[in-house]
C-alpha positions as CSV (number, residue, x, y, z in Angstrom):
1,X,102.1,91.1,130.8
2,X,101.6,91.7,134.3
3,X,99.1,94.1,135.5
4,X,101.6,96.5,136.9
5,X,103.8,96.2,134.1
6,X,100.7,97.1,132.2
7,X,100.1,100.5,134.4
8,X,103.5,101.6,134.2
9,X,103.3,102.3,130.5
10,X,100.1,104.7,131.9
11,X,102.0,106.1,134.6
12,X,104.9,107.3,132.8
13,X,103.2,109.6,130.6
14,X,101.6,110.9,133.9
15,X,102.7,114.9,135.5
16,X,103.0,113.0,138.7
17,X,103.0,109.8,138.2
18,X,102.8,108.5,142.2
19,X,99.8,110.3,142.5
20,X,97.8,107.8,140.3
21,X,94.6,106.5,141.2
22,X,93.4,103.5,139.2
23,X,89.8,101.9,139.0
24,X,87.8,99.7,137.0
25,X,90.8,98.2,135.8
26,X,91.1,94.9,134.2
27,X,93.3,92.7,131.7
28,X,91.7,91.1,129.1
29,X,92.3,87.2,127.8
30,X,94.1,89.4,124.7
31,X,96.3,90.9,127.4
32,X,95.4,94.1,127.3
33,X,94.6,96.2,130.6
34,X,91.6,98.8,130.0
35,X,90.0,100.7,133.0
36,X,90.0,104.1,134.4
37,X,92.6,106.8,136.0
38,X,93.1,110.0,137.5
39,X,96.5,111.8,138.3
40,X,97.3,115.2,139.4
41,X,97.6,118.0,136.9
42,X,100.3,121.1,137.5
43,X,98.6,122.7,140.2
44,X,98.5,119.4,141.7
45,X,94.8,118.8,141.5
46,X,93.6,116.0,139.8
47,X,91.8,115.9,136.9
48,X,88.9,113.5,137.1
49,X,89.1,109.8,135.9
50,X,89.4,108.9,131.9
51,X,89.7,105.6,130.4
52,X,92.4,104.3,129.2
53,X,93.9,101.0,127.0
54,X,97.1,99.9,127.0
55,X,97.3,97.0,124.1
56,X,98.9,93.9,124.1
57,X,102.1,95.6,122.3
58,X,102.8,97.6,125.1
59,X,101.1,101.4,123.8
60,X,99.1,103.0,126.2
61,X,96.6,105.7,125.0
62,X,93.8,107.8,127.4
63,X,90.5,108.8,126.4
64,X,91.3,112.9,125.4
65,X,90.7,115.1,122.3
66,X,87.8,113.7,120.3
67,X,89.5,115.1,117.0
68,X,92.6,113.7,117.6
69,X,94.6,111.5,115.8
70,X,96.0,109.9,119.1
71,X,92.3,109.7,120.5
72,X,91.2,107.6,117.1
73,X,93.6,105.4,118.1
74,X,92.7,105.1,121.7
75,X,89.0,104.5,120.5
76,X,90.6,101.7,117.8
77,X,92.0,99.9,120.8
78,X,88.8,100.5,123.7
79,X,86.6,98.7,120.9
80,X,89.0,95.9,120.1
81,X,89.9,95.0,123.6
82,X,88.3,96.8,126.4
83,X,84.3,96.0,125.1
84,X,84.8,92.3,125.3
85,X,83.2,90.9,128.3
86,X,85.2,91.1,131.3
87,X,86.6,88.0,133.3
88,X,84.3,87.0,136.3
89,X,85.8,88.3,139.6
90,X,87.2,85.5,141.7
């Protein structure tokens, strides 16, 4: 999948989804895209960056509640895909 593909499966889970910030993002020879984002909460202040995954299927998950099932998952995919080494920059 493309890379902005990829993003929009992050974005629309987002409050405000246009104010998205994006770093350390990447897609992996799997073709997954794992980095970090930040978006604006209901106050309309961000909220600080959290990594995220989204897997080659298409599920996006964010780093959040350590005891949550969701956040299992997200851990799941960040091992599987996002600790790999990364492709060298051109």
């Amino acid at each position: 999948m493309h890379k902005q593909k990829l993003r929009s499966v992050i974005e629309r889970t987002l409050i405000d989804p246009y104010s998205v910030q994006y770093r350390n993002d990447w897609v992996t020879s799997a073709g997954a895209l794992c980095g970090e984002v930040n978006g604006k909460n209901r106050f309309g202040e961000y909220v600080g960056f959290t990594r995220f995954v989204v897997n080659p299927q298409g599920r996006g998950y964010m780093a959040g509640d350590p005891g949550s099932n969701e956040h299992k998952v997200f851990e799941l995919d960040w091992l599987n895909y996002c600790l790999a080494p990364r492709p060298a920059a051109p």
